[in-house]
BAFI-3210 file (N, C-alpha, C; in Angstrom, 3 decimals, decimal comma, padded with zeros to 6 digits):
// residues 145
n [1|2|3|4|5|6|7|8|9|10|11|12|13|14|15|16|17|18|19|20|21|22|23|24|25|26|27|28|29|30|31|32|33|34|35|36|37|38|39|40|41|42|43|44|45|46|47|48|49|50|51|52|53|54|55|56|57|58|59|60|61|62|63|64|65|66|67|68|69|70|71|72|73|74|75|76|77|78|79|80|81|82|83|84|85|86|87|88|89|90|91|92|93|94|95|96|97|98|99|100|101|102|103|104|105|106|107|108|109|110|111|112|113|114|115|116|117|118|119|120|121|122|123|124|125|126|127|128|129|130|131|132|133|134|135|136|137|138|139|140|141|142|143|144|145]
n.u [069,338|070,814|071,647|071,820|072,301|073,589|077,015|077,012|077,223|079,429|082,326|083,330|086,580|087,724|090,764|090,221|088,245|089,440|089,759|091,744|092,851|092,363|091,491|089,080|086,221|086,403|089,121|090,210|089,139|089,639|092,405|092,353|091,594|094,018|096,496|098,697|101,150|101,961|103,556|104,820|106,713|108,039|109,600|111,373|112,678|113,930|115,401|117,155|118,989|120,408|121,595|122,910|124,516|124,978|126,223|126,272|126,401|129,287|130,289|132,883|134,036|132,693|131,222|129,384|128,326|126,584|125,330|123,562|121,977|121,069|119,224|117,339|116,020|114,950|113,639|111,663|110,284|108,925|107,108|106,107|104,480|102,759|101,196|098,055|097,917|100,682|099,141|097,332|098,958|100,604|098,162|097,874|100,043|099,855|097,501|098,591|100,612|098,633|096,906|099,459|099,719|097,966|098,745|099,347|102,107|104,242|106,071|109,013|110,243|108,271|108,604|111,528|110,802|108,566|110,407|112,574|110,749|110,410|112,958|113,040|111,376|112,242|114,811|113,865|111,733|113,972|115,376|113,664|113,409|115,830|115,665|114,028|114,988|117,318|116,067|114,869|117,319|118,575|116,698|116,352|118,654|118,811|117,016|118,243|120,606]
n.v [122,155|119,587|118,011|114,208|112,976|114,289|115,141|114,882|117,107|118,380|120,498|120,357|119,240|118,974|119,978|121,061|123,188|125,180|128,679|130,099|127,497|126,626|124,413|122,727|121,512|121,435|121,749|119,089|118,055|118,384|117,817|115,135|114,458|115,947|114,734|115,555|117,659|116,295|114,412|115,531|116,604|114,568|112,862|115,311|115,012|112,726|113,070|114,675|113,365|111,720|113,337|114,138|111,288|109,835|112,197|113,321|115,552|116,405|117,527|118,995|119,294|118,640|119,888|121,101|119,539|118,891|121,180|121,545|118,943|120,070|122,525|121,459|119,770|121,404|122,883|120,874|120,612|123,223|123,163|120,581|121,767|123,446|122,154|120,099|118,276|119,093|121,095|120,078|118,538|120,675|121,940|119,943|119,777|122,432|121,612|119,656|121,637|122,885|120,731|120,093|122,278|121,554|120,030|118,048|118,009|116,185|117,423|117,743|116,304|114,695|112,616|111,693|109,705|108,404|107,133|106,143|104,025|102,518|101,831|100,039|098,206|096,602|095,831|093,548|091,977|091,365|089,698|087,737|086,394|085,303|083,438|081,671|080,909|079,899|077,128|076,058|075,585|073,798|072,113|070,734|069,371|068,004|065,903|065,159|063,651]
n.w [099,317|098,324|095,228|094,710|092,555|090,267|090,590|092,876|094,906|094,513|093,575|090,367|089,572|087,364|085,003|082,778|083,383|084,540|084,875|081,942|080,664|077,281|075,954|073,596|071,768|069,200|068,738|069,262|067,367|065,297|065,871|065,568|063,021|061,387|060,534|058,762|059,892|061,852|060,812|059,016|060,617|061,319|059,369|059,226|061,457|060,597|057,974|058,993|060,906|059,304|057,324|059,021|060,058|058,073|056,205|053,595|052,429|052,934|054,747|056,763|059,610|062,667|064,205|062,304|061,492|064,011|063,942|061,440|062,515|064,878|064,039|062,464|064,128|065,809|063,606|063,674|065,836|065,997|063,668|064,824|066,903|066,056|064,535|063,944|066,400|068,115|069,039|070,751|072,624|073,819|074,940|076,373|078,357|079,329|080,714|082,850|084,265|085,421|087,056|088,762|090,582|092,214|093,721|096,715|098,199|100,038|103,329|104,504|106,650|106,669|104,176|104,913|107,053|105,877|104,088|105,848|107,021|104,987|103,848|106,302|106,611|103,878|104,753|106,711|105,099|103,296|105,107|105,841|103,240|102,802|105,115|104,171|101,782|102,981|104,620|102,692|100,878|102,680|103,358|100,524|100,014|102,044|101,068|099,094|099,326]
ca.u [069,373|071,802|071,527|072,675|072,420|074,452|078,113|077,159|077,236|080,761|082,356|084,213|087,930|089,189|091,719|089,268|087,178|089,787|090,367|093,156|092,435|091,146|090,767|087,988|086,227|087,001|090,743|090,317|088,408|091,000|093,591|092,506|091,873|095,215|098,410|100,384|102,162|103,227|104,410|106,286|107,979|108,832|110,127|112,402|113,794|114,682|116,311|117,979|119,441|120,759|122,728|124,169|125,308|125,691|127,034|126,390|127,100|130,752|130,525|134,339|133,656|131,159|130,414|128,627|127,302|125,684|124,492|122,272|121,117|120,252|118,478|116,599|115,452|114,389|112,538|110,834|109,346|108,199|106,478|105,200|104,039|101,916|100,084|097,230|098,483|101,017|098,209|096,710|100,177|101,184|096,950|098,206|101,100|099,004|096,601|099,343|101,147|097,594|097,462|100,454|099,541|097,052|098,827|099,996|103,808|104,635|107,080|110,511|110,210|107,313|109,427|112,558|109,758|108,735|112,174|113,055|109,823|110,645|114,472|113,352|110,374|112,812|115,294|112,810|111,477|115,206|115,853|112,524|113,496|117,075|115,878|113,178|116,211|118,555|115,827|114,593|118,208|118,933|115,756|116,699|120,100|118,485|116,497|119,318|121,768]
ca.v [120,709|118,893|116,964|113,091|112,687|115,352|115,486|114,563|118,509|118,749|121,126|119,755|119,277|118,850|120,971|122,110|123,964|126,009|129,730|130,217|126,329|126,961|123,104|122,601|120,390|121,714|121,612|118,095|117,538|118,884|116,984|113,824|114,465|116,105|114,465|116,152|118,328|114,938|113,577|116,195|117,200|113,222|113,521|116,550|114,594|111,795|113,765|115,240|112,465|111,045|114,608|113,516|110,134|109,525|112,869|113,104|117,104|116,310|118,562|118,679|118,882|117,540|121,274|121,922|118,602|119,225|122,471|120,573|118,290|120,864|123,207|120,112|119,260|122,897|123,199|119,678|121,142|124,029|122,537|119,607|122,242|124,207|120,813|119,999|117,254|120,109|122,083|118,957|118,439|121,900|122,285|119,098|120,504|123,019|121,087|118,900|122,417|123,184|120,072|119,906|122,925|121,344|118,274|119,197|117,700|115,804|118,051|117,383|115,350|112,835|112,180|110,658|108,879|107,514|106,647|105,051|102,623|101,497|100,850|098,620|096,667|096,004|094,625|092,532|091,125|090,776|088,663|086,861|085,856|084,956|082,305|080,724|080,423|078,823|076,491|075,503|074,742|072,692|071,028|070,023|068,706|066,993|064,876|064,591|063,180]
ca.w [099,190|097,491|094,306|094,583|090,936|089,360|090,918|094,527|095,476|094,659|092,656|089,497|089,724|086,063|084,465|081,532|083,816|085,124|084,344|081,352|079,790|076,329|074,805|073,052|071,208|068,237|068,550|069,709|066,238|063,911|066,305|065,286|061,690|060,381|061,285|058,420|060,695|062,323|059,261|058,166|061,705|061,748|058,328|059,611|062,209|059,955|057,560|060,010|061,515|058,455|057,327|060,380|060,372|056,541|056,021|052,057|052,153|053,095|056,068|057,493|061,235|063,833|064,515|060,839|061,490|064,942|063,706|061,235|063,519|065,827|062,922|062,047|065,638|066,182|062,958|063,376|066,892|065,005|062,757|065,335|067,528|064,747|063,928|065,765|067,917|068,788|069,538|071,982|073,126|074,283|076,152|077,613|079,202|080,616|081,954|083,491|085,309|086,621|088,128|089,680|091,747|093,089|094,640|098,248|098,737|101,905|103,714|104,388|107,937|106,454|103,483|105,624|107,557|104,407|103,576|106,448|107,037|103,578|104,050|107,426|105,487|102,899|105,229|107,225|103,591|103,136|106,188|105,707|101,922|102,876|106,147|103,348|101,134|103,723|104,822|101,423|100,721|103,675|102,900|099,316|100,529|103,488|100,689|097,935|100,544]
c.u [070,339|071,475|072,761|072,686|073,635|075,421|078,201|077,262|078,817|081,034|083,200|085,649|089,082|089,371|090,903|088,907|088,183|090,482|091,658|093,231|091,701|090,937|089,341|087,553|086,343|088,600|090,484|089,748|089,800|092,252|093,532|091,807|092,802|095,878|099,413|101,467|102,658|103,872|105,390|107,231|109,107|109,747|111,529|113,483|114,626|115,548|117,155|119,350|120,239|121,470|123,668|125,154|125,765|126,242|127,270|126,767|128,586|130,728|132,057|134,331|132,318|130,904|129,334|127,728|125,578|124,546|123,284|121,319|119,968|118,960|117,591|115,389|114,677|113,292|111,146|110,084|108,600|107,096|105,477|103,879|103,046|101,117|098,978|097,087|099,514|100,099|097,689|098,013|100,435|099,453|096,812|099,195|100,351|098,224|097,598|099,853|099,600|097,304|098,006|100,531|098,841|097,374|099,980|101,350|103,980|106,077|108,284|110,434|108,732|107,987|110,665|111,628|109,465|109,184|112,262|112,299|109,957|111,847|113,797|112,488|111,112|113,859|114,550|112,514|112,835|115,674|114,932|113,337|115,412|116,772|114,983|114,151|117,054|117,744|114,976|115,858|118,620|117,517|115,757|118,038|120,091|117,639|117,306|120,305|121,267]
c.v [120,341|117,760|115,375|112,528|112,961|115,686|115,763|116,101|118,825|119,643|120,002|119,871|119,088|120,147|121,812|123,329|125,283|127,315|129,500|129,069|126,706|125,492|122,638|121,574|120,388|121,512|120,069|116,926|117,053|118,085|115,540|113,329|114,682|115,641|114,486|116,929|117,564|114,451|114,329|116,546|115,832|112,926|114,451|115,889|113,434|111,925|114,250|114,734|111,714|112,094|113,477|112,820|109,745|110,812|112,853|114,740|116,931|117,415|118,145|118,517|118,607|118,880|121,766|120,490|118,837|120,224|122,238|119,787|119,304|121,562|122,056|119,675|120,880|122,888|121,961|120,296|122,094|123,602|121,203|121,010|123,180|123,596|120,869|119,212|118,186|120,718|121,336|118,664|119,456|122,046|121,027|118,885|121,732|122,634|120,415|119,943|122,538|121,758|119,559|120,932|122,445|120,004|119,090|117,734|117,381|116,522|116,674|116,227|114,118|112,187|111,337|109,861|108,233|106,979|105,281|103,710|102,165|100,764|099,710|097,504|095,846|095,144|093,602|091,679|090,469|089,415|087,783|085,423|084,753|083,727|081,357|079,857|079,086|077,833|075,613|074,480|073,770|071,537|069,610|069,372|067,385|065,591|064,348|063,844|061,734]
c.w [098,068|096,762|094,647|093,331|090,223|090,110|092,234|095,384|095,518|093,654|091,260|089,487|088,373|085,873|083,671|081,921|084,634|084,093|082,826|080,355|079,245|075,445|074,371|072,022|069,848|067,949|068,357|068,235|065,072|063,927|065,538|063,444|060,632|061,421|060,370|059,328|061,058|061,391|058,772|059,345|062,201|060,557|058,387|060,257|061,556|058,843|057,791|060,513|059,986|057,574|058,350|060,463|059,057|055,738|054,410|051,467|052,352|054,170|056,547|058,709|061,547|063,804|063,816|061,564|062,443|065,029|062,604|061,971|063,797|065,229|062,488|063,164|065,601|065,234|063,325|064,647|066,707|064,577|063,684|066,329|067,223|063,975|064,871|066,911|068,652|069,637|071,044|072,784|074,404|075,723|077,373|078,806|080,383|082,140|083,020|085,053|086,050|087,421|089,470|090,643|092,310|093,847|095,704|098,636|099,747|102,253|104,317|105,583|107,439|105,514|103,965|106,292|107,056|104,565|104,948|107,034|105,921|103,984|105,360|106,932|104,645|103,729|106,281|106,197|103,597|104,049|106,056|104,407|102,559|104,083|105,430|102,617|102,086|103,956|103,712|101,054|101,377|103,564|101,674|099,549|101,326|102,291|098,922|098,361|100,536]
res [x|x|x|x|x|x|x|x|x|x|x|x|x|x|x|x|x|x|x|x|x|x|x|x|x|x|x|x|x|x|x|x|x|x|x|x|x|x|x|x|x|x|x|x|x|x|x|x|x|x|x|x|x|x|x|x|x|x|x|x|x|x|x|x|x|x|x|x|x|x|x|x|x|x|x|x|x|x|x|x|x|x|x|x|x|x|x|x|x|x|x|x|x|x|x|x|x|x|x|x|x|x|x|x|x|x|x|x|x|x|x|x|x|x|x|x|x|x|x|x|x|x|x|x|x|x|x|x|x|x|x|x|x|x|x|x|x|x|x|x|x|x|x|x|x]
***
């Protein structure tokens, strides 16, 4: 017999519950208590960015420049990704790929099918909107005249 209380006799379908997903509610704690790691990887990038464009090292080419940047950008992901919104970030990526296996793709021949009952709705709408138009205007003409 099947419970109608408790999850209708279905199984559960979130991400959490599957194999390999380790978020917990602990992470999820820590996540929303430190956000130095954000601060300093936002920090990084704004430092970063300002090497860059105000250029107070005297760097001679864009090449030294870019290569800051870049070194800047790199560390700041580092460093975001080693925080614990990183941490919620990155188990939210996961969850996202598991997911996305599980959504079934309309093959190639329903997709133009798709496609092309849209394009003719749209010109139908189109022709619709465009004989409202003309007879709106000939309306307003017919009583400005």
């Amino acid at each position: 017999m099947v419970s109608k209380t408790i999850g209708w006799g279905f199984e559960s379908l979130l991400a959490c519950h599957v194999k390999g997903c380790n978020v917990t509610k602990a992470v999820e704690k820590q996540a929303k208590e430190s956000s130095l790691g954000m601060v300093v990887s936002v920090l990084i990038v704004v430092v970063s960015l300002v090497l860059f464009y105000l250029d107070p090292l005297g760097l001679s080419t864009i090449l030294y420049k870019v290569l800051v940047l870049l070194i800047g950008l790199v560390l700041a992901g580092f460093v975001f990704f080693k925080s614990p919104q990183g941490v919620r970030f990155s188990s939210f990526l996961i969850e996202t790929k598991i997911e996305l296996r599980k959504v079934v793709w309309p093959t190639r021949d329903e997709t133009m099918k798709t496609t092309g009952m849209i394009m003719v709705a749209v010109v139908i709408v189109a022709i619709f909107l465009w004989m409202v138009d003309a007879l709106l205007s000939w309306l307003v003409q017919l009583l400005t005249n």
